[in-house]
C-alpha positions in Angstrom: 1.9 17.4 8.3 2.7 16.8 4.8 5.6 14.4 4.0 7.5 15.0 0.7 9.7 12.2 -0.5 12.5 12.0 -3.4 13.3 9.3 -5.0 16.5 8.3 -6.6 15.9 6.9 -10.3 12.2 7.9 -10.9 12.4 9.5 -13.8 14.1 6.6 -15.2 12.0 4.3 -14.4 9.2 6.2 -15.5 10.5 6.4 -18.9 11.4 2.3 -18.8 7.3 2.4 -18.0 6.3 4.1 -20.7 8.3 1.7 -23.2 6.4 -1.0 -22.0 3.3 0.1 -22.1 0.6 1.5 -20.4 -1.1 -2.1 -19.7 2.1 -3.5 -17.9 2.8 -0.1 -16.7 -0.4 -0.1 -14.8 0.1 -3.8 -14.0 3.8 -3.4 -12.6 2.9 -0.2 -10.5 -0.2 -1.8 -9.1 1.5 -4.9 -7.7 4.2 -2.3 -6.5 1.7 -0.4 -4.9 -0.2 -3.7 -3.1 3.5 -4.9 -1.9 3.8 -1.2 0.1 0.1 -1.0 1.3 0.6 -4.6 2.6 3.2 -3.4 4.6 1.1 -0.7 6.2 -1.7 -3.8 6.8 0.7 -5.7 8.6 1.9 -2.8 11.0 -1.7 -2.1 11.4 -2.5 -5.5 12.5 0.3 -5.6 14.9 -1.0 -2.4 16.7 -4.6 -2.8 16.8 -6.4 -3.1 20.5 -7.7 -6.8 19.8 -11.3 -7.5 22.1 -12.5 -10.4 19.7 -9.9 -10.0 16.8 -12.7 -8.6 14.6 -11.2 -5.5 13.6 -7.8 -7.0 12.8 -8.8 -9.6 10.5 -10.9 -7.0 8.8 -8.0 -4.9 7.7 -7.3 -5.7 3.8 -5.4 -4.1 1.0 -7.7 -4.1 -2.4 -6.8 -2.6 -5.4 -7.6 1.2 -5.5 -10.0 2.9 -7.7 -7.5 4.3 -10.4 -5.4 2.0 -12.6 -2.1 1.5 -10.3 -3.1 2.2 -6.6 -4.0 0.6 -3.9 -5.9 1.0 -0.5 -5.8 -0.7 2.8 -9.1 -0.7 4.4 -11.8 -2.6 6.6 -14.1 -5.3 5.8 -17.5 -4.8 6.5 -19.3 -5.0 9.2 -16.2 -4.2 11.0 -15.6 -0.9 8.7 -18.3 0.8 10.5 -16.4 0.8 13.8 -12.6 1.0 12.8 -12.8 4.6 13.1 -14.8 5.0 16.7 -11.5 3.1 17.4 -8.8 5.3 15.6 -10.1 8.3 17.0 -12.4 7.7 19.9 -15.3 8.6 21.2 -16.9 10.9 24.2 -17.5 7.4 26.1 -14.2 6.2 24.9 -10.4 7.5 24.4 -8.7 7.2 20.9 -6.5 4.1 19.8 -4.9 5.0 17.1 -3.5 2.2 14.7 -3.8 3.0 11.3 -2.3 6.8 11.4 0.9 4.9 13.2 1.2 2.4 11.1 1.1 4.7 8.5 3.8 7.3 10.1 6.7 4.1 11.1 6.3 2.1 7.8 6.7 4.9 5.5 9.9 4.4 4.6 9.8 0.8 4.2 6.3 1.0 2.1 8.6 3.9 -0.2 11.5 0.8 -0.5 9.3 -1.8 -1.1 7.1 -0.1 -3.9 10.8 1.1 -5.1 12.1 -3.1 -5.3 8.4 -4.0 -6.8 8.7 -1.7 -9.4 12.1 -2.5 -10.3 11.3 -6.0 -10.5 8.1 -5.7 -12.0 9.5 -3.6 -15.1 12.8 -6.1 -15.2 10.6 -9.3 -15.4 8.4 -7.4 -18.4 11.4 -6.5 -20.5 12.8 -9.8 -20.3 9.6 -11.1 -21.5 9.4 -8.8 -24.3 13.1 -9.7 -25.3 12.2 -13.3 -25.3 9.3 -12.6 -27.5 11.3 -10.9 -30.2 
């Protein structure tokens, strides 16, 4: 099920990016964006089945892809089995930990990226001001 989420102040800071450039723009929204996923890590550590604690020292937050995302994922080897976990198999019932994790921090990963970003963009423009 899709989830759609407002938030309050947005556009502003969106704009407050843009003044600042689209270096520390991608630099403030992709610490903002490692702050939420590291929220989603920790959950997912907490509710992983641990046999040897392979798995759960395996999940990590990297930086994603595209300029100012970020991803929580699996170390290999351990990536290879992560899912056989999540969703099971015919020889094994599901345990899922990620999708969870996911679904109960969402609004504290929204909040956190929210405070990041806030911070990140305050922090630049008083570093620009003391440049001038």
């Amino acid at each position: 099920m899709p989830m759609t989420v407002r938030i309050l102040g947005a556009r502003e800071m969106d704009s407050l990016l843009a003044e600042l450039g689209p270096r520390v723009a991608k630099r403030v929204a992709g610490n903002a964006m490692r702050a939420g996923a590291r929220v989603i890590r920790r959950e997912a550590r907490r509710r992983v089945r641990v046999r040897t604690g392979a798995l759960k020292r395996s999940i990590v937050v990297r930086a994603g892809r595209e300029p100012g995302t970020a991803v929580v994922g699996f170390l290999r080897p351990t990536s290879r089995r992560a899912h056989l976990v999540e969703f099971g198999t015919r020889h094994s019932p599901a345990r899922p930990f990620m999708r969870p994790a996911i679904d109960e921090t969402a609004n504290e990963v929204i909040e956190k990226i929210g405070e990041r970003m806030f911070a990140g963009i305050e922090r630049e423009a008083e570093k620009l001001l003391r440049g001038a």
